[in-house]
KEKE-3310 file (N, C-alpha, C; in steps of 0.2 Angstrom, whole numbers, plus 5000, padded with zeros to 4 digits):
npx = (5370:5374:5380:5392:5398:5411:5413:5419:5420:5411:5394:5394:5398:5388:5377:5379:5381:5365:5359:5363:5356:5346:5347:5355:5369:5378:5388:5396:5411:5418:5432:5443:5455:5465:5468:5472:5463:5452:5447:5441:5427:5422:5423:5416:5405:5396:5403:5403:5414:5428:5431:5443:5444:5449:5449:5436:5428:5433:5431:5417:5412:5414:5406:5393:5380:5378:5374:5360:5361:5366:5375:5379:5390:5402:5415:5425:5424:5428:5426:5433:5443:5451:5455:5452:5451:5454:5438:5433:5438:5435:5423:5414:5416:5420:5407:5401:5404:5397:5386:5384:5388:5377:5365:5370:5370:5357:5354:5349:5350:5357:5361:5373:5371:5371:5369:5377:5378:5365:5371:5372:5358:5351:5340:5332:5328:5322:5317:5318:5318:5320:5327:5337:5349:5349:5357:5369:5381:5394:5409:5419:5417:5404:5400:5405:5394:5386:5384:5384:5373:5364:5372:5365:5353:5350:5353:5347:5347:5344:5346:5336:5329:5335:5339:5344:5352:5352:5363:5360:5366:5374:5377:5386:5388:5401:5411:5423:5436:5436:5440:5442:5433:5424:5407:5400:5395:5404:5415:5412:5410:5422:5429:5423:5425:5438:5442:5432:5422:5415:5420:5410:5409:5408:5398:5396:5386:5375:5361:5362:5365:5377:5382:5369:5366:5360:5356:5352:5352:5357:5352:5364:5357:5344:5349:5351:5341:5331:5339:5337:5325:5325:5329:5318:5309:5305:5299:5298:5307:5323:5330:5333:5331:5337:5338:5334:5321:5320:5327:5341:5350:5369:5371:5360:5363:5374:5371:5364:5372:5383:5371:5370:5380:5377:5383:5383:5381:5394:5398:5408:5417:5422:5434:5425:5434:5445:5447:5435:5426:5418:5414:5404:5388:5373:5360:5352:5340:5332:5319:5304:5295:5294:5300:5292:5279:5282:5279:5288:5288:5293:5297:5310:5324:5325:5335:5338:5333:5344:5359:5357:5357:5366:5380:5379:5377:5388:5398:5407:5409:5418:5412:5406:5396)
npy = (5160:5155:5163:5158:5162:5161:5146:5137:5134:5128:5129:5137:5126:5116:5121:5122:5109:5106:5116:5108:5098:5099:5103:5114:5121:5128:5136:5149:5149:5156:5160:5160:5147:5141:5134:5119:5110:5112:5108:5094:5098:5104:5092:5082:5090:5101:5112:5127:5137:5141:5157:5166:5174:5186:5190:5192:5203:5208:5198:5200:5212:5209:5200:5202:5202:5189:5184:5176:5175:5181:5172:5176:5171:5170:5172:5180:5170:5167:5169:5171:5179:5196:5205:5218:5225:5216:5208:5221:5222:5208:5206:5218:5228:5220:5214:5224:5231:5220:5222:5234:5232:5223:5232:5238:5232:5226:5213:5198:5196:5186:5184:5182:5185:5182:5175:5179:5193:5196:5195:5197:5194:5204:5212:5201:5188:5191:5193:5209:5222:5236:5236:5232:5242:5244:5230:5222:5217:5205:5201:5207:5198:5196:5210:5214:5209:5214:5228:5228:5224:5236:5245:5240:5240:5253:5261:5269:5266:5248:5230:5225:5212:5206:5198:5194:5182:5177:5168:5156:5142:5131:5115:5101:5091:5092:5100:5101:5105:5115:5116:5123:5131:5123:5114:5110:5097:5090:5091:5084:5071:5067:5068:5059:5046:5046:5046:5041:5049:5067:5080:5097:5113:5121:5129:5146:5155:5162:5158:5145:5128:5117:5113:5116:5127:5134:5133:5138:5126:5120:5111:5109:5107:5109:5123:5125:5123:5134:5145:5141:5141:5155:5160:5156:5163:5179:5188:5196:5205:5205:5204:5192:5179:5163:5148:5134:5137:5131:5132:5121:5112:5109:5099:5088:5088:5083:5070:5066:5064:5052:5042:5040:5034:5023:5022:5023:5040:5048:5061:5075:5090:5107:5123:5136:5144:5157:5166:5169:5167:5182:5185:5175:5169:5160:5158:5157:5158:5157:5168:5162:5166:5176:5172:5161:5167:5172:5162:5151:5133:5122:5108:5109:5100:5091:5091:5078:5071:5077:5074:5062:5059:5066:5059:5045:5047:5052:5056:5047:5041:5051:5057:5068:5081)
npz = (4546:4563:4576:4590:4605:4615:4614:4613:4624:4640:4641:4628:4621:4623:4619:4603:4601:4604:4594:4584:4584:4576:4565:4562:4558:4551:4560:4570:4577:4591:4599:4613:4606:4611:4624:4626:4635:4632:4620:4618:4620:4608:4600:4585:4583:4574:4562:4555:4553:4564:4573:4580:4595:4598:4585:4579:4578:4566:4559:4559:4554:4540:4539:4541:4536:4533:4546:4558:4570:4584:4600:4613:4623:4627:4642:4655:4669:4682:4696:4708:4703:4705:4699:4691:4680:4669:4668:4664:4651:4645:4649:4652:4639:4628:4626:4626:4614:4605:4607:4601:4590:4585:4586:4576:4563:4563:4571:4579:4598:4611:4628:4640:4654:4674:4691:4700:4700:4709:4721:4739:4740:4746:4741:4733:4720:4712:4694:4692:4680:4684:4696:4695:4697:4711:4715:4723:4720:4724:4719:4708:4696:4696:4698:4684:4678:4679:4678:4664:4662:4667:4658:4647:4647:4648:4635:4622:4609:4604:4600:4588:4595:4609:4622:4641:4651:4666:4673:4684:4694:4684:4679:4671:4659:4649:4654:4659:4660:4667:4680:4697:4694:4690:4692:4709:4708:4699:4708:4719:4713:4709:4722:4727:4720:4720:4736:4743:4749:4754:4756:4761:4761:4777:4786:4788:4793:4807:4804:4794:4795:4792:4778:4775:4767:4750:4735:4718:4707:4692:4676:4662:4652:4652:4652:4638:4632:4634:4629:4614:4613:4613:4605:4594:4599:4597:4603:4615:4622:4635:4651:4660:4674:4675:4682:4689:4696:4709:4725:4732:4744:4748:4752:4752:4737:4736:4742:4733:4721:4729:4728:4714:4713:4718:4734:4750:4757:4764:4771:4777:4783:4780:4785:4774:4763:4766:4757:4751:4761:4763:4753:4751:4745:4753:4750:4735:4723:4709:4702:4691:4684:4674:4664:4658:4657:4645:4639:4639:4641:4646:4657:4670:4674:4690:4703:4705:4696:4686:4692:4692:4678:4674:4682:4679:4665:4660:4668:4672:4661:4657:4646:4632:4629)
capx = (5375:5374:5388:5392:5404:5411:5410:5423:5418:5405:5388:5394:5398:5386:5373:5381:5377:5357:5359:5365:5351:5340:5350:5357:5377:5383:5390:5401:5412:5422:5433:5451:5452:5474:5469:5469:5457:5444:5448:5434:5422:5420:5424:5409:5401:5395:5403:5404:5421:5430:5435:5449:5439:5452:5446:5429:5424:5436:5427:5409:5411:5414:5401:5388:5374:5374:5374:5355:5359:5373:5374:5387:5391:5408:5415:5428:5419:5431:5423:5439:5448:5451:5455:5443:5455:5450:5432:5432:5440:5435:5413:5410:5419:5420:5399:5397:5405:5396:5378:5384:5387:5370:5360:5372:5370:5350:5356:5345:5356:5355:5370:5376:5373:5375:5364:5380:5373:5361:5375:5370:5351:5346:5334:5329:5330:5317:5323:5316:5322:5317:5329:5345:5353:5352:5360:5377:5388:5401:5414:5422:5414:5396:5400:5404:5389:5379:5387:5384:5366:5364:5372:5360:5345:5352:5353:5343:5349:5345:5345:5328:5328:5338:5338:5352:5351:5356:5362:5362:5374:5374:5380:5381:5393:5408:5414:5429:5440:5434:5446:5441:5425:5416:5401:5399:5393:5409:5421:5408:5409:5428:5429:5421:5431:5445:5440:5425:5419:5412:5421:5408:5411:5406:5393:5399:5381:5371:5354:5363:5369:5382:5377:5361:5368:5357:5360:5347:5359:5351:5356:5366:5351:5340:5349:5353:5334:5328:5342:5336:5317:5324:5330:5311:5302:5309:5295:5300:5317:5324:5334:5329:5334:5338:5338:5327:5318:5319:5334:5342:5355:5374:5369:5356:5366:5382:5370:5360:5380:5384:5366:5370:5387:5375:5385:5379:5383:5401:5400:5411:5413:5430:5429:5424:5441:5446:5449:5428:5422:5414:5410:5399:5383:5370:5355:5351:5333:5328:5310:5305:5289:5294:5302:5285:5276:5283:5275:5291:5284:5295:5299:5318:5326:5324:5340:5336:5337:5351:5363:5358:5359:5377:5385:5380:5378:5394:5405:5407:5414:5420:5408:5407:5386)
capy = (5158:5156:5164:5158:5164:5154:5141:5128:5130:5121:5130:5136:5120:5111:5125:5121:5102:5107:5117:5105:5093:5102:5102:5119:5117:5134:5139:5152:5145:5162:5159:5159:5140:5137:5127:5109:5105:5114:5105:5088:5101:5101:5084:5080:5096:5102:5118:5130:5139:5144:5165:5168:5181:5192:5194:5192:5211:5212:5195:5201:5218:5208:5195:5201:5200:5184:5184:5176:5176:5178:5168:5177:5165:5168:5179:5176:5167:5163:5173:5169:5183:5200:5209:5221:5228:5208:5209:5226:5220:5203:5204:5221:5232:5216:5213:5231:5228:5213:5224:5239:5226:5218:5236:5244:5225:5223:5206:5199:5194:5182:5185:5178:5189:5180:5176:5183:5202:5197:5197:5190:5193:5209:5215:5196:5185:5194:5197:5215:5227:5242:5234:5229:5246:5243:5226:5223:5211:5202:5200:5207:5195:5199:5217:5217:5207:5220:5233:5229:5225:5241:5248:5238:5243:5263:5260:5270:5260:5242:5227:5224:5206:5205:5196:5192:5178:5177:5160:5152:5138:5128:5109:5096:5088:5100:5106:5096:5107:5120:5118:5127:5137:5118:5112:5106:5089:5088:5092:5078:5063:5066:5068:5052:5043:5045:5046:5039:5054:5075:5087:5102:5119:5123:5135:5153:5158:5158:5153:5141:5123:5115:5109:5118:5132:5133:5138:5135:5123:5122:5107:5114:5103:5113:5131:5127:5124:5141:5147:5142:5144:5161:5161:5157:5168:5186:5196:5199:5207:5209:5200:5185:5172:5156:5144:5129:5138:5129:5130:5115:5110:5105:5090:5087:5086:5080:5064:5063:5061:5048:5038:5039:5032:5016:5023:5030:5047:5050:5068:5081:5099:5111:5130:5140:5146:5164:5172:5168:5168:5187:5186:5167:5165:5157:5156:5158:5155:5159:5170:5159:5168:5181:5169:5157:5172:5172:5156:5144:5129:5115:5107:5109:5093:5092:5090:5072:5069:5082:5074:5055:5058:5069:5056:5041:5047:5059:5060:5040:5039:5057:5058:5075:5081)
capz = (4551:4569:4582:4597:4608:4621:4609:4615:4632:4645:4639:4622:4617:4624:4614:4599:4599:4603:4587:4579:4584:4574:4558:4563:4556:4551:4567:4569:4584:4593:4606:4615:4606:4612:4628:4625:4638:4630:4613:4615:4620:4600:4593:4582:4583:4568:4564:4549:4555:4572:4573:4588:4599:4595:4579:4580:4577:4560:4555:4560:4549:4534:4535:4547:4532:4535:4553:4560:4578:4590:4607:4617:4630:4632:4645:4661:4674:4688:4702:4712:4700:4707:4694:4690:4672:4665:4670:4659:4645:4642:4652:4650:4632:4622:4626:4624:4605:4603:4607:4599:4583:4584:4583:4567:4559:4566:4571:4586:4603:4619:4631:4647:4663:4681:4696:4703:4699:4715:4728:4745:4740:4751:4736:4732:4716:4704:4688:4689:4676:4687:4702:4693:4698:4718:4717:4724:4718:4730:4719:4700:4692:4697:4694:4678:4674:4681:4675:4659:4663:4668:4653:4642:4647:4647:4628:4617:4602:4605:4594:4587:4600:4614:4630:4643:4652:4674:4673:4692:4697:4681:4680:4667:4654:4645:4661:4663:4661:4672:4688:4702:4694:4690:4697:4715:4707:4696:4711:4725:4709:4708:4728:4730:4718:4727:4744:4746:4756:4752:4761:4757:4765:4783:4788:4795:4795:4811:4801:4791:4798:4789:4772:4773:4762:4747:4728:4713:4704:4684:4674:4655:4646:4652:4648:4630:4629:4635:4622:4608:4613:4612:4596:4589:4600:4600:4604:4621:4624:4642:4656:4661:4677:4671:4686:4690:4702:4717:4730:4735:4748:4746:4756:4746:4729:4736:4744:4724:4720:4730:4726:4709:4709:4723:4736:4754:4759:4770:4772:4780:4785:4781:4783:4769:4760:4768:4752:4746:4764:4766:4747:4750:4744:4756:4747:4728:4721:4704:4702:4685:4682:4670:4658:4658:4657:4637:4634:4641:4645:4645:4663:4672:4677:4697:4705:4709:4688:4683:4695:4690:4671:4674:4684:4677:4657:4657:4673:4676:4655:4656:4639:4632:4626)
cpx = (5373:5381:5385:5398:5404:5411:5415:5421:5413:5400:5387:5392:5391:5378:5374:5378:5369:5357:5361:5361:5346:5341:5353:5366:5379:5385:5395:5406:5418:5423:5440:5452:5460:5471:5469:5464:5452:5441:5441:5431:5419:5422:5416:5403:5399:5396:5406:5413:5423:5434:5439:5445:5444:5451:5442:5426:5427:5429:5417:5407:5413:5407:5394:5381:5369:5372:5366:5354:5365:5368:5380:5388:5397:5410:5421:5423:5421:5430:5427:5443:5446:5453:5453:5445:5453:5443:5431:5431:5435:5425:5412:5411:5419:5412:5397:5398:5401:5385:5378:5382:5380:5364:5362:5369:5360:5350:5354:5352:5353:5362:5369:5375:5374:5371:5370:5380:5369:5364:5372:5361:5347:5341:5332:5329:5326:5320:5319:5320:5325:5325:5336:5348:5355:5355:5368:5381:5391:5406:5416:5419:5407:5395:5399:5397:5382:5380:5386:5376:5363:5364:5366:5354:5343:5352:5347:5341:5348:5344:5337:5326:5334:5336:5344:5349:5355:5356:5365:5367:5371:5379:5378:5388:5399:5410:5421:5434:5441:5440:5440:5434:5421:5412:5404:5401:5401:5414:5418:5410:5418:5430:5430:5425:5436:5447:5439:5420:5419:5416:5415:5409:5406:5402:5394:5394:5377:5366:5356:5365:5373:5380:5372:5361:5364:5356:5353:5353:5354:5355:5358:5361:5347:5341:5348:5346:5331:5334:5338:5329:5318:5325:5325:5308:5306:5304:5296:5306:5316:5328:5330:5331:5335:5340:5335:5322:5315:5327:5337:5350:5362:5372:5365:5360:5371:5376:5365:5368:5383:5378:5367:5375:5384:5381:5380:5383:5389:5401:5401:5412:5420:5428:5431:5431:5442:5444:5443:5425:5416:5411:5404:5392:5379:5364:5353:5345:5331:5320:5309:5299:5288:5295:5296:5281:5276:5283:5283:5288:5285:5298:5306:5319:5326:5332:5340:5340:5342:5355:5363:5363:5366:5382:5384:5379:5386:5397:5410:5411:5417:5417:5406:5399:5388)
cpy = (5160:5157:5161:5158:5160:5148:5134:5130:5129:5124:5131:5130:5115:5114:5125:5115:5103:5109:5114:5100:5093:5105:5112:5121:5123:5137:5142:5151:5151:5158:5159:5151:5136:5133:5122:5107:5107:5109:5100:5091:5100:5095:5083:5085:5098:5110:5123:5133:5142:5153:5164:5173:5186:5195:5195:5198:5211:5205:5195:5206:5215:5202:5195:5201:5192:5179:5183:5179:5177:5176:5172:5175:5167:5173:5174:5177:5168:5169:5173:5177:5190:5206:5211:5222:5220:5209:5215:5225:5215:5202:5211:5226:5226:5214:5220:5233:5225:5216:5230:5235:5226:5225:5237:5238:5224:5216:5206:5192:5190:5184:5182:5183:5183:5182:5179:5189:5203:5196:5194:5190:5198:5210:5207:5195:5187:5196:5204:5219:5233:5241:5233:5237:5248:5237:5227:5217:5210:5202:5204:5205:5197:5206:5217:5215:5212:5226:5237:5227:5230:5245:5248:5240:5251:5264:5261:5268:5252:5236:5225:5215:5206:5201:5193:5190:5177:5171:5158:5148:5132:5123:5104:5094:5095:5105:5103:5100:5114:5122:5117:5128:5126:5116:5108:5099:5086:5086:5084:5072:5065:5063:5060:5046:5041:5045:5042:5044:5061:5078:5094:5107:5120:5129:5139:5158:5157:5155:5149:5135:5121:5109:5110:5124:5131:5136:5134:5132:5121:5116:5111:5111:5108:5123:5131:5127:5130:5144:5147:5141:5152:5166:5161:5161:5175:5191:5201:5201:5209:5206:5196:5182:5168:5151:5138:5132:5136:5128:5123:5116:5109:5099:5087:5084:5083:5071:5062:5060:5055:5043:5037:5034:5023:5016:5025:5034:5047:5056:5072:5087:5100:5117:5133:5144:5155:5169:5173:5169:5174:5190:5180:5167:5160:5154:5158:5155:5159:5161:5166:5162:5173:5179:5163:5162:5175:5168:5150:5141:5123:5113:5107:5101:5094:5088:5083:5069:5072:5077:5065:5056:5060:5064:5052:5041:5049:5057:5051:5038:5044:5056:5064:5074:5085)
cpz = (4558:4574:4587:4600:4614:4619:4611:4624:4635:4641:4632:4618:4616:4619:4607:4598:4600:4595:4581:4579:4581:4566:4555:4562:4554:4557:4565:4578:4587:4600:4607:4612:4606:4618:4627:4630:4635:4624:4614:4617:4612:4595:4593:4582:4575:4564:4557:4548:4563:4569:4579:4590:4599:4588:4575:4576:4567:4554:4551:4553:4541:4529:4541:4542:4531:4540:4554:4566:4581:4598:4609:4623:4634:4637:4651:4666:4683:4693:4709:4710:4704:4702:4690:4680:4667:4665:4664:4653:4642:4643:4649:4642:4627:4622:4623:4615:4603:4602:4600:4587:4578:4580:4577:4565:4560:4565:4578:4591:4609:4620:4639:4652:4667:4684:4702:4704:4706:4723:4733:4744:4744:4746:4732:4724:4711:4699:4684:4686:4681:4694:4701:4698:4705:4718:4718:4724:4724:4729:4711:4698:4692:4696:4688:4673:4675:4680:4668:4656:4663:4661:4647:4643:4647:4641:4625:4612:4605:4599:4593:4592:4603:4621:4633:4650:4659:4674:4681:4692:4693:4680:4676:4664:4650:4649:4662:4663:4664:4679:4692:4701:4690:4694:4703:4715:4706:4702:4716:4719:4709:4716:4729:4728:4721:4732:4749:4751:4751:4756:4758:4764:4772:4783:4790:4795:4801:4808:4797:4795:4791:4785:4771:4769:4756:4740:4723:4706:4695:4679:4667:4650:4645:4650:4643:4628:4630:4629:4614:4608:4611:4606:4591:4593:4603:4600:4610:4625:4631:4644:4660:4666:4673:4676:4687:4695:4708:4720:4734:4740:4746:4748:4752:4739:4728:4740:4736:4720:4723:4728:4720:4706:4717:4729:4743:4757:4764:4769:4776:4779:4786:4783:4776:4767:4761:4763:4748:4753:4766:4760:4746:4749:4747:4754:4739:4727:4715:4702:4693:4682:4677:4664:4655:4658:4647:4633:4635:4646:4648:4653:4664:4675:4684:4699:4704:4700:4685:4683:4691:4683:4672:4675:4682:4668:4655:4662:4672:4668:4655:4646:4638:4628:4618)
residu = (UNK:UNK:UNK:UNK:UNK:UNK:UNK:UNK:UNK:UNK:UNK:UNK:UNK:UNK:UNK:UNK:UNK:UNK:UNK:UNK:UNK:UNK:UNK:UNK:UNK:UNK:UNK:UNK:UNK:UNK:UNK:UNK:UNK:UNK:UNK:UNK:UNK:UNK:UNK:UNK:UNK:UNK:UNK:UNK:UNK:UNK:UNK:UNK:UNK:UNK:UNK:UNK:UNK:UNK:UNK:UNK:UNK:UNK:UNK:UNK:UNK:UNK:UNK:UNK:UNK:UNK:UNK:UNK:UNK:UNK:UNK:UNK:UNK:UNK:UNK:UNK:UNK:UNK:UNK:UNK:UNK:UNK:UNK:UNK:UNK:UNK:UNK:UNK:UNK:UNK:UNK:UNK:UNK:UNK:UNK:UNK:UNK:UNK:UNK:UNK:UNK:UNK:UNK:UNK:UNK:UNK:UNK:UNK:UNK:UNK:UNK:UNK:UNK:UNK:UNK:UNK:UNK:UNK:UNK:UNK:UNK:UNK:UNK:UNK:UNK:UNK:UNK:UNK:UNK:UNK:UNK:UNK:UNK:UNK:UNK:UNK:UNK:UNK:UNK:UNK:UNK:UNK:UNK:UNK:UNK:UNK:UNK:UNK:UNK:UNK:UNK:UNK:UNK:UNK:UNK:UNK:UNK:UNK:UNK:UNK:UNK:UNK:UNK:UNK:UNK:UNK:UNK:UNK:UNK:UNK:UNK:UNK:UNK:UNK:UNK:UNK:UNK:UNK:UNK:UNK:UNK:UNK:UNK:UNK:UNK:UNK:UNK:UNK:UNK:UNK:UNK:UNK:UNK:UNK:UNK:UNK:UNK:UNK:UNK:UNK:UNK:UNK:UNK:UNK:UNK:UNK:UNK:UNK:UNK:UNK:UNK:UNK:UNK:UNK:UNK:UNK:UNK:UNK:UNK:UNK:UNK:UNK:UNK:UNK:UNK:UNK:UNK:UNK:UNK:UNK:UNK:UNK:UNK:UNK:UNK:UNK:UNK:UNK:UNK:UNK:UNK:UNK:UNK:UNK:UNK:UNK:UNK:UNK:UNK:UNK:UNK:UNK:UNK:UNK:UNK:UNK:UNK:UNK:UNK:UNK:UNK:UNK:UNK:UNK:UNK:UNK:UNK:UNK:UNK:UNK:UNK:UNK:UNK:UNK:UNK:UNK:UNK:UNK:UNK:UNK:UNK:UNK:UNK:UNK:UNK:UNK:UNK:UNK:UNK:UNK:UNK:UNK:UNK:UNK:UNK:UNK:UNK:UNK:UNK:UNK:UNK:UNK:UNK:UNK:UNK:UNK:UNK:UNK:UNK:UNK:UNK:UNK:UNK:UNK:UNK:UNK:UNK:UNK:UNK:UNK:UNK)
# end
């Protein structure tokens, strides 16, 4: 059996149909699973049984012998929240179970960190081990994910394969019920729809112009492939980027969104939302050299393809991956 946590939502899910592409069907699918939006993340998934994430640990101690792998995906994301006592609970004491788990069981782990752990980038996007303990988060959410990076690599006891995955500004299909925290693309193909027009956020950097703000956006095809490449090759435990490794523009991604949908570009300029202003992100770039360095070798989609395929495979039927 395979866990995955996080399992009805965006990357879970969409890591769950890989593994099923491959004739991989016992899945163990853990997750808060009362929303309805989440629910057609898993129509047609191929899935052994769903545990409630609340009951995960009593499930785990009863059948962890026949546990392969856990995916721990899931986690609260919404980097809007300030609530540090959520963040504890649900990123860092539920992960630190889910490790502690992995050693007693000698059951091998990937887990979700956060290119949000690199804060505005004073100490640069290297995914050095050595480096994690100066980074500064911007928000709750980055904290905890570093927090508990930190922890992990403090850790005497480790599972015998581990590695935990900084996923940058990921975008693809089984987002839709994300809100607020979904992709750029998702929010610019709804925009346009409705509008005909981008509002994307204004610039309150001097060295940035407006629209020139720059994030390494990673399409969800290409995570769940470094996933379960990780799954056959567990020689090399660590913490990993996981971006495409190159920065791109808002302008940039919000005019591959309009191009997609045979439109040209009408884009404007609001200011950046008070209550995320002095936490904002201006640049982000994935260092990819250490994951390619463990023999990954498969090429990342280039914004240019991400954005077609998303908008014209998935956003344009809202069709679920």
């Amino acid at each position: 059996m395979i866990v995955v946590t996080g399992a009805a939502g965006f990357i879970g899910s969409v890591l769950i149909g890989r593994l099923n592409q491959d004739n991989f069907n016992n899945i163990v699918a853990v997750d808060d699973f009362s929303p309805p939006a989440k629910q057609p993340n898993l129509q047609n998934k191929k899935i052994l049984t769903r545990v409630a994430r609340t009951d995960f640990f009593e499930w785990l101690a009863q059948h962890h012998e026949q546990v392969e792998f856990i995916f721990h995906i899931g986690a609260r994301t919404d980097t809007t929240e300030q609530d540090e006592a959520i963040f504890q609970e649900l990123n860092l004491g539920y992960t630190q179970k889910i490790w502690q788990a992995c050693v007693a069981h000698q059951i091998p782990l990937v887990y979700a960190s956060s290119a949000a752990t690199y804060g505005a980038g004073e100490q640069g996007y290297e995914d050095n081990e050595g480096a994690i303990g100066q980074l500064q988060p911007l928000n709750p959410y980055g904290a905890s994910k570093n927090e508990f990076d930190k922890w992990a690599l403090a850790q005497v006891e480790k599972p015998f394969f581990w590695a935990g995955l900084k996923f940058f500004n990921v975008y693809g299909p089984n987002e839709y019920h994300k809100g607020r925290m979904a992709s750029v693309i998702f929010h610019a193909f709804h925009q346009i729809q409705q509008t005909g027009q981008m509002k994307l956020f204004r610039s309150h950097h001097p060295d940035y112009r407006d629209g020139e703000q720059k994030r390494d956006f990673v399409y969800v095809k290409d995570v769940v492939e470094v996933c379960y490449f990780l799954m056959h090759h567990r020689q090399h435990s660590g913490i990993y980027n996981l971006g495409s490794g190159q920065a791109r523009t808002f302008k940039a991604l919000t005019e591959n969104t309009f191009a997609a949908l045979n439109l040209s570009p009408q884009i404007s300029f609001i200011d950046t939302p008070a209550d995320i202003r002095d936490k904002y992100q201006y640049f982000t770039e994935a260092k990819m050299q250490k994951l390619r360095a463990i023999g990954y070798d498969r090429p990342f989609h280039s914004l240019e393809e991400g954005v077609a395929d998303y908008v014209k495979n998935y956003l344009i039927s809202r069709t679920y991956l």
